[in-house]
ROROPA-879809 format. One record per residue (C-alpha): x, z, y; residue in one letter. Coordinates in steps of 0.2 Angstrom, whole numbers. Layout:
N
<atom u="X" w="Z" v="Y" r="a"/>
...
***
This chain:
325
<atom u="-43" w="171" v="-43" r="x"/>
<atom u="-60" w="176" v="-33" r="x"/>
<atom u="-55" w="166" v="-18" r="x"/>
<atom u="-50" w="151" v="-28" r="x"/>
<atom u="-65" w="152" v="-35" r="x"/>
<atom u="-74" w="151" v="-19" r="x"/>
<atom u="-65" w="136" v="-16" r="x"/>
<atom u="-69" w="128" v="-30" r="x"/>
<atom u="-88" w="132" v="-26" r="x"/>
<atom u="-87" w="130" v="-7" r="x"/>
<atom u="-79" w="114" v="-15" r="x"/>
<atom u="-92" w="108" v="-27" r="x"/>
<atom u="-108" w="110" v="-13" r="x"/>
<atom u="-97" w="101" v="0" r="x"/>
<atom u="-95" w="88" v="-15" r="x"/>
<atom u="-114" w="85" v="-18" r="x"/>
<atom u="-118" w="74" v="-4" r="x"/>
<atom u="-99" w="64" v="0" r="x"/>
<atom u="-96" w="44" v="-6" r="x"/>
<atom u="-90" w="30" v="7" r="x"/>
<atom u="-92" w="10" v="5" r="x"/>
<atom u="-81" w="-1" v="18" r="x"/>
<atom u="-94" w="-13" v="25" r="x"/>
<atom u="-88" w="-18" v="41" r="x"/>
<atom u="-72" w="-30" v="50" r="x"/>
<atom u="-70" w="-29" v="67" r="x"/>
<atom u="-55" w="-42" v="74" r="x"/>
<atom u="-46" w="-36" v="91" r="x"/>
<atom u="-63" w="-27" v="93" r="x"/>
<atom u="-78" w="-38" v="89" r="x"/>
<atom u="-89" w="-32" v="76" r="x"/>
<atom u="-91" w="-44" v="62" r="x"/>
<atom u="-107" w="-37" v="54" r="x"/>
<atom u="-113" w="-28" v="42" r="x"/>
<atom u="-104" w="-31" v="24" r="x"/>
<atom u="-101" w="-50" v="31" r="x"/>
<atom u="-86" w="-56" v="18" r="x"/>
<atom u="-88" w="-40" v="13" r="x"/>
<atom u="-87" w="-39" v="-9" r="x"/>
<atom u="-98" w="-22" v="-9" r="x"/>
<atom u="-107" w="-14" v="-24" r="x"/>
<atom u="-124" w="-6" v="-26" r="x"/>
<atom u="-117" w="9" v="-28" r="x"/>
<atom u="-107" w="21" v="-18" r="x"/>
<atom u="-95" w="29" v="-31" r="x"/>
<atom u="-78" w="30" v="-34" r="x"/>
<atom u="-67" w="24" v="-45" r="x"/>
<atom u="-57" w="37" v="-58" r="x"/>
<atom u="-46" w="28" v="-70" r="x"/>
<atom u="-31" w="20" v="-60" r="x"/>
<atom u="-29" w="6" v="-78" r="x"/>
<atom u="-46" w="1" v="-74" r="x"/>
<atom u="-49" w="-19" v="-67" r="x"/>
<atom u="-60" w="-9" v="-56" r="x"/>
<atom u="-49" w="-3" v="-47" r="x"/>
<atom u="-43" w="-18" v="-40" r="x"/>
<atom u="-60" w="-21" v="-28" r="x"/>
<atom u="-71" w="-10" v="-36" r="x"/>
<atom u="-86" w="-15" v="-48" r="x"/>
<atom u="-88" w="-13" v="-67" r="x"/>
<atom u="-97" w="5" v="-65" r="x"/>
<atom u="-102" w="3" v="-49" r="x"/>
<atom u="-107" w="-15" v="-50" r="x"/>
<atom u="-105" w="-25" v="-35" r="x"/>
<atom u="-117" w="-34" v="-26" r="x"/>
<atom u="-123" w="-50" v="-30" r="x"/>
<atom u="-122" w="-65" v="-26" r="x"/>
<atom u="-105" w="-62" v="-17" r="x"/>
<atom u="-103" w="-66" v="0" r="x"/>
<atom u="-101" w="-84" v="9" r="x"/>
<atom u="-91" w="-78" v="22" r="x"/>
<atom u="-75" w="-80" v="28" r="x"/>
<atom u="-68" w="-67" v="42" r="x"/>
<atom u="-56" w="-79" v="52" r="x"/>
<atom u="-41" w="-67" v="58" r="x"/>
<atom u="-27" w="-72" v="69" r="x"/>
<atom u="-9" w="-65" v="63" r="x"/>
<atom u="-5" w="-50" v="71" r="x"/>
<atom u="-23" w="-45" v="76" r="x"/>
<atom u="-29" w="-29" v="75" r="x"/>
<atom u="-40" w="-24" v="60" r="x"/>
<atom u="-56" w="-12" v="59" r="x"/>
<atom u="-60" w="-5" v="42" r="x"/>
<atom u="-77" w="3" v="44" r="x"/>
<atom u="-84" w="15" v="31" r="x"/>
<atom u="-100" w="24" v="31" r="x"/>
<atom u="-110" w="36" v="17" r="x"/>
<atom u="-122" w="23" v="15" r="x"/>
<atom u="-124" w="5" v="24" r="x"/>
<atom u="-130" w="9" v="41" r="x"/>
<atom u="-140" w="-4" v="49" r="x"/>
<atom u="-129" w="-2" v="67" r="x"/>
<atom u="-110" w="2" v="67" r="x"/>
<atom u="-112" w="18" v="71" r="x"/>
<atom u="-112" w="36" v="63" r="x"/>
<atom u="-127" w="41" v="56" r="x"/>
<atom u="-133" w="58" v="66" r="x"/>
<atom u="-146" w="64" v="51" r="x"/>
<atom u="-132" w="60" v="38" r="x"/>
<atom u="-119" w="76" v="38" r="x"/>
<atom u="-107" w="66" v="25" r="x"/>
<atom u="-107" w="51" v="36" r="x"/>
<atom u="-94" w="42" v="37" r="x"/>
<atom u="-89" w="54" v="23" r="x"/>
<atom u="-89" w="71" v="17" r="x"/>
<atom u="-75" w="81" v="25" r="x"/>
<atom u="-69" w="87" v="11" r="x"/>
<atom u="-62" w="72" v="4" r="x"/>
<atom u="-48" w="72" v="11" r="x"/>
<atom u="-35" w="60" v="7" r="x"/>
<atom u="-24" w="46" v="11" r="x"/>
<atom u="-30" w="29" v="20" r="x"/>
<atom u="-24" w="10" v="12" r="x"/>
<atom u="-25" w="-10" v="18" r="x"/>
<atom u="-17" w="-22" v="6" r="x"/>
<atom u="-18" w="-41" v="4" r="x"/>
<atom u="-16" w="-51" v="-8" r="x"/>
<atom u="-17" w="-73" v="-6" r="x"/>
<atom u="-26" w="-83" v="-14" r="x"/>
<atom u="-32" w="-100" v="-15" r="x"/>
<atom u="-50" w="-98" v="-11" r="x"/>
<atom u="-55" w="-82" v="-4" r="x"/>
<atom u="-74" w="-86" v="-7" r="x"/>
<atom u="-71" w="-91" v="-27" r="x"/>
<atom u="-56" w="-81" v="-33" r="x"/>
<atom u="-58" w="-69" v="-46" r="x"/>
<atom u="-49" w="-51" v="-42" r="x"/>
<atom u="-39" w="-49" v="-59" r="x"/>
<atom u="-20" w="-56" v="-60" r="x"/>
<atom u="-17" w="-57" v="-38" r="x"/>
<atom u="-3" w="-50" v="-30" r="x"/>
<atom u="-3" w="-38" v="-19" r="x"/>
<atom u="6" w="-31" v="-4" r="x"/>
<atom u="3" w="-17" v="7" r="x"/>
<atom u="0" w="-18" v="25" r="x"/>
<atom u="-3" w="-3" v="35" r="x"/>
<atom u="-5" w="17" v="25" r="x"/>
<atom u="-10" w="33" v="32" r="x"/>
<atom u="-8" w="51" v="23" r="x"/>
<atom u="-5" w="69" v="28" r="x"/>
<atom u="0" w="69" v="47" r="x"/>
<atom u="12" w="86" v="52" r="x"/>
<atom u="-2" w="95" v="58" r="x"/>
<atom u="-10" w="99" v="40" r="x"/>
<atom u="-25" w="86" v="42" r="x"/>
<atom u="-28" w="69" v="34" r="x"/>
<atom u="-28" w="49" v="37" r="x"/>
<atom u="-49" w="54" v="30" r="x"/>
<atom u="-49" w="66" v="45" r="x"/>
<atom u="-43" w="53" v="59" r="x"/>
<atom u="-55" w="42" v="51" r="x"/>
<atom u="-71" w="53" v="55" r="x"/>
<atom u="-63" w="57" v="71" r="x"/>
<atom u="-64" w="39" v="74" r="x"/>
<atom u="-82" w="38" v="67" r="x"/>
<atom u="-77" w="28" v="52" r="x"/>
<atom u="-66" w="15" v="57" r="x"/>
<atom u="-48" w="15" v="55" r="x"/>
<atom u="-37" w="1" v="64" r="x"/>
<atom u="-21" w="-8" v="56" r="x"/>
<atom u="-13" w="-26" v="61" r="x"/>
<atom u="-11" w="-42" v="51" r="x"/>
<atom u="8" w="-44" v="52" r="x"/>
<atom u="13" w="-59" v="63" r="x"/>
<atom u="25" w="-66" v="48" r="x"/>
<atom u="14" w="-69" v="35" r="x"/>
<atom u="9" w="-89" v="30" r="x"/>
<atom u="-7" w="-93" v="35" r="x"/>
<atom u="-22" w="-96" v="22" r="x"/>
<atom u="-36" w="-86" v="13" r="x"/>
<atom u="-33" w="-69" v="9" r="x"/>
<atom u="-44" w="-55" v="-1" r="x"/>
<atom u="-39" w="-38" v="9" r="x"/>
<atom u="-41" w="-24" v="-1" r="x"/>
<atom u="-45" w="-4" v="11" r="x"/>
<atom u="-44" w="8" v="0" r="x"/>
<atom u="-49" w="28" v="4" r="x"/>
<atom u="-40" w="43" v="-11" r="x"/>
<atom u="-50" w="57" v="-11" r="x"/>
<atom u="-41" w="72" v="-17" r="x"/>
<atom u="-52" w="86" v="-16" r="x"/>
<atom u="-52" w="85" v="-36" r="x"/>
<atom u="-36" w="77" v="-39" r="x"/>
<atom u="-29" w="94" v="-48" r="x"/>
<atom u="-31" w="85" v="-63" r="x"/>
<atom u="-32" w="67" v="-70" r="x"/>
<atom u="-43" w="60" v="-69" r="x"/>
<atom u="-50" w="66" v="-55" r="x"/>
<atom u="-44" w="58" v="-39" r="x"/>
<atom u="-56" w="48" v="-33" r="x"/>
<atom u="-53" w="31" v="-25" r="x"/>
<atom u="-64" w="21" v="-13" r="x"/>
<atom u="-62" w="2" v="-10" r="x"/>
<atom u="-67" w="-13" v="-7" r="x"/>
<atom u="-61" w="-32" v="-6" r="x"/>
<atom u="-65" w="-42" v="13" r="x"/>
<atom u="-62" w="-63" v="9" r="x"/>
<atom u="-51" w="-67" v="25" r="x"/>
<atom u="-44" w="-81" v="34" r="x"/>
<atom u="-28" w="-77" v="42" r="x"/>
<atom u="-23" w="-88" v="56" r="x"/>
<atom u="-5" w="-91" v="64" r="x"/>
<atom u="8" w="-83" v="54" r="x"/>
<atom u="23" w="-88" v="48" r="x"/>
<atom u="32" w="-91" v="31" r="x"/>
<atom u="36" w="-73" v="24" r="x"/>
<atom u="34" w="-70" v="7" r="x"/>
<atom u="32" w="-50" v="4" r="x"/>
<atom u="35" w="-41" v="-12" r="x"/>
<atom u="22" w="-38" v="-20" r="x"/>
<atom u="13" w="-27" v="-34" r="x"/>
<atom u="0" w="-30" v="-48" r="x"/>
<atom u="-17" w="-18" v="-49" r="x"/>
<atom u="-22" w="-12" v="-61" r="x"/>
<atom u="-3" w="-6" v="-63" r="x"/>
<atom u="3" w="0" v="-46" r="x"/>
<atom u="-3" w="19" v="-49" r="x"/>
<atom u="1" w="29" v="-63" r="x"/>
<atom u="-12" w="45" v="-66" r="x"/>
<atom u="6" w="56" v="-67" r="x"/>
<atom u="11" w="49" v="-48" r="x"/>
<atom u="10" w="63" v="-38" r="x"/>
<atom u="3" w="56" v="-25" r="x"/>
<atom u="-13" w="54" v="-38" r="x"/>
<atom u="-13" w="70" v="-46" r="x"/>
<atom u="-10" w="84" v="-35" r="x"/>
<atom u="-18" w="100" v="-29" r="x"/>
<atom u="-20" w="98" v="-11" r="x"/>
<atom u="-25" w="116" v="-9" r="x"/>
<atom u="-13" w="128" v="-18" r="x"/>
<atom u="3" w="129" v="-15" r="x"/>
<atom u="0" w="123" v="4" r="x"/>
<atom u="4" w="104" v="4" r="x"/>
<atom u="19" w="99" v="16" r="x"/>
<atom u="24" w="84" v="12" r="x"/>
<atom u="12" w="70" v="2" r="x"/>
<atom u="19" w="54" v="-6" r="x"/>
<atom u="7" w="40" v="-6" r="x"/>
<atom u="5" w="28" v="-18" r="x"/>
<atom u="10" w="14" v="-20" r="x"/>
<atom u="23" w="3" v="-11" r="x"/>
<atom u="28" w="7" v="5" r="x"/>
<atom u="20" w="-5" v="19" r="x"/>
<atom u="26" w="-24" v="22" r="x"/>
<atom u="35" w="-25" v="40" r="x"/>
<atom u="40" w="-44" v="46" r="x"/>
<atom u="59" w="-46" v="49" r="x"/>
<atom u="67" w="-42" v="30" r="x"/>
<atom u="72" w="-23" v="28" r="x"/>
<atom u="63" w="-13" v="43" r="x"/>
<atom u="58" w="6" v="49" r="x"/>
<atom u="40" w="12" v="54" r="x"/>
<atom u="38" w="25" v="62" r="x"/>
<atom u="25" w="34" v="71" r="x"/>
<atom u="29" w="49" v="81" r="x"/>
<atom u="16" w="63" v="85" r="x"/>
<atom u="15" w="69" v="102" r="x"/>
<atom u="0" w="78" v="109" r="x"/>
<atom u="-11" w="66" v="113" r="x"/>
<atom u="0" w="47" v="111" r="x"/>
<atom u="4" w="41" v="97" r="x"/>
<atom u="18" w="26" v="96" r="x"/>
<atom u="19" w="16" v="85" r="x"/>
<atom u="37" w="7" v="79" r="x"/>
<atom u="42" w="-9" v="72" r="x"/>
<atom u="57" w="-23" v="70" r="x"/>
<atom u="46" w="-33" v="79" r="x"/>
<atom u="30" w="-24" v="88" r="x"/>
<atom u="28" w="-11" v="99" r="x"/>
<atom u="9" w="-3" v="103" r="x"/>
<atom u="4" w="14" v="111" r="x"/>
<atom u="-12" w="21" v="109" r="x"/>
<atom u="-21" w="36" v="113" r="x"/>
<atom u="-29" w="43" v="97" r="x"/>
<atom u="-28" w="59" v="86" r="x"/>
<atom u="-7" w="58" v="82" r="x"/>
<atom u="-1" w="59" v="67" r="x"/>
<atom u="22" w="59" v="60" r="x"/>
<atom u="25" w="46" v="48" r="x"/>
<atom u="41" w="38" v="42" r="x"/>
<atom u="40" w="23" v="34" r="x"/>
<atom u="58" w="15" v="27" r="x"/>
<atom u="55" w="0" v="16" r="x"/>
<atom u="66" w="-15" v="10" r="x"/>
<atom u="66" w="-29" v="0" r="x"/>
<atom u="68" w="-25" v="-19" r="x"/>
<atom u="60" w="-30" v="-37" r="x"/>
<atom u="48" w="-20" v="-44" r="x"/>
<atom u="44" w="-21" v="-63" r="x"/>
<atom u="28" w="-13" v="-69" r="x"/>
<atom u="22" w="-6" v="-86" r="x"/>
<atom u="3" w="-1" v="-89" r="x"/>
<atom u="1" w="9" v="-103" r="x"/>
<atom u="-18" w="8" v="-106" r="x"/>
<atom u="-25" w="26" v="-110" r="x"/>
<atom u="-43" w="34" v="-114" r="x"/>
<atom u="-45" w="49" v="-104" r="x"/>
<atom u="-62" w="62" v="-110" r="x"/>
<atom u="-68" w="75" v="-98" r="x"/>
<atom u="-82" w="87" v="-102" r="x"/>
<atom u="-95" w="98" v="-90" r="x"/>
<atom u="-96" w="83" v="-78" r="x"/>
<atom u="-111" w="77" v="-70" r="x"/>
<atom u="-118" w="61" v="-75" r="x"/>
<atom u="-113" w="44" v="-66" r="x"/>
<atom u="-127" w="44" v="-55" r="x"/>
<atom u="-125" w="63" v="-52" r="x"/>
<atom u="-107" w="64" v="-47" r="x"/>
<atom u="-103" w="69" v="-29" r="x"/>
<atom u="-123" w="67" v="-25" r="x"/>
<atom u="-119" w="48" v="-25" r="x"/>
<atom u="-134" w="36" v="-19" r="x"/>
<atom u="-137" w="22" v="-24" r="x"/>
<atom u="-138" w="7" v="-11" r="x"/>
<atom u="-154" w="1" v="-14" r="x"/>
<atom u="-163" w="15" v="-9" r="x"/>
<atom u="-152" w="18" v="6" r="x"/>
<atom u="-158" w="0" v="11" r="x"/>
<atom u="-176" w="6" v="9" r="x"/>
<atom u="-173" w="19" v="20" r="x"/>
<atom u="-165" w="7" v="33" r="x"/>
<atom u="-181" w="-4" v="31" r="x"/>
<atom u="-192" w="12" v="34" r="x"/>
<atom u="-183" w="17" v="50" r="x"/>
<atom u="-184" w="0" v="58" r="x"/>
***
């Protein structure tokens, strides 16, 4: 009971400076700016209640910027995708060195997400009532760590591909970080996302299953609530649907070795040299029907919005940006 304890406090100052926005597309490797099609709010919270419109592409109580962007990030079909997250919006993409929870506080660790979802115009489109399908996940890799610990090894960026199948038009593509540090209990994951407007280029005619948000998670998933420090976890299910592949029923897998990872599909083969991770991935065509079941969750001895996890608010972190330069 003592050591837990310890945890829970080693936990809870870990905790005061943590948060992470998605503000950056790079495309095969050129940076597309800073928050550039990029729907990003003024604060760097998370988002706890999995029936909640916000979760979609966050907002509501951490309102996002306005106006929204005017940008389009043209994307070719099968092209590799950078997500970038940082603690606050840094000015160069780059890890802050006088920021210690930058990209994000190690302790959040947790599973890594990229969905899309097609819409008519991704500059106009509202976010409630799209259809969405997962592209590309990341969770608890054989050696104990963490999508969120790859991600900081890689000094905020994680990479995925647009699959090559897919029709071409405007997309919304939603990255989404769980952090589970607190995820004993519901609510108390917390999620991180954000919603790039996309132009996918190429492509093909696929037409992928796909899943409604709010309504994909369920706060009794286990991939949502789940102690991640006791019992030892082994095995992690993420949320959600398992990741679209092109070519129908498919297997992804990634297989760990000690310093390549290779990375398997029905139609792609890539190899790079990066932190390895063993995941499994079997998915096939299927129906899925959802039912939300809207709930009211009341926590008490929390901090207040402002206060949780040492969030800060944007605005000031642009001051500071402005003061440096």
């Amino acid at each position: 009971m003592y050591t837990s304890s310890l945890a829970v406090l080693a936990l809870s100052v870990a905790s005061a400076q943590a948060h992470s926005i998605f503000q950056r597309v790079h495309v095969n490797g050129v940076d597309q700016g800073l928050v550039k099609g990029i729907r990003y709010p003024d604060y760097n919270g998370p988002i706890t209640d999995v029936d909640s419109v916000d979760i979609i592409c966050n907002g509501g109580v951490n309102p996002l910027h306005t106006p929204l962007p005017t940008d389009i990030i043209n994307i070719p079909a099968g092209a590799t995708v950078g997500a970038e997250w940082h603690h606050g919006l840094n000015a160069a993409s780059a890890v802050d060195p006088s920021d210690p929870s930058d990209p994000i506080d190690s302790s959040h660790k947790g599973p890594i997400m990229a969905y899309l979802a097609k819409v008519d115009s991704a500059l106009t489109t509202t976010v409630t009532g799209l259809q969405w399908f997962k592209i590309w996940e990341d969770g608890l890799h054989s050696d104990g760590t963490w999508a969120v610990d790859t991600m900081i090894a890689n000094k905020g960026i994680v990479n995925f591909t647009i699959p090559t199948c897919i029709p071409p038009g405007n997309y919304l593509l939603r990255v989404e970080l769980i952090a589970l540090h607190g995820a004993s209990v519901y609510p108390g994951a917390q999620f991180y996302m954000e919603c790039a407007q996309i132009n996918v280029t190429g492509g093909g005619t696929a037409s992928p299953a796909t899943v409604s948000f709010p309504g994909a998670y369920h706060g009794t998933d286990p991939g949502v609530t789940i102690n991640i420090y006791y019992p030892a976890v082994t095995n992690y299910t993420i949320p959600g649907p398992r990741p679209f592949t092109c070519g129908g029923s498919s297997t992804s897998t990634t297989t760990k070795t000690s310093s390549t990872t290779s990375k398997t599909s029905a139609t792609t083969t890539t190899t790079t040299t990066s932190k390895t991770t063993t995941t499994t991935t079997t998915s096939s065509s299927k129906t899925t029907t959802t039912t939300t079941t809207a709930s009211t969750s009341a926590s008490t001895g929390t901090a207040a919005h402002y206060a949780q996890c040492g969030g800060e608010g944007i605005a000031s972190r642009l001051s500071f940006l402005r003061r440096r330069s």
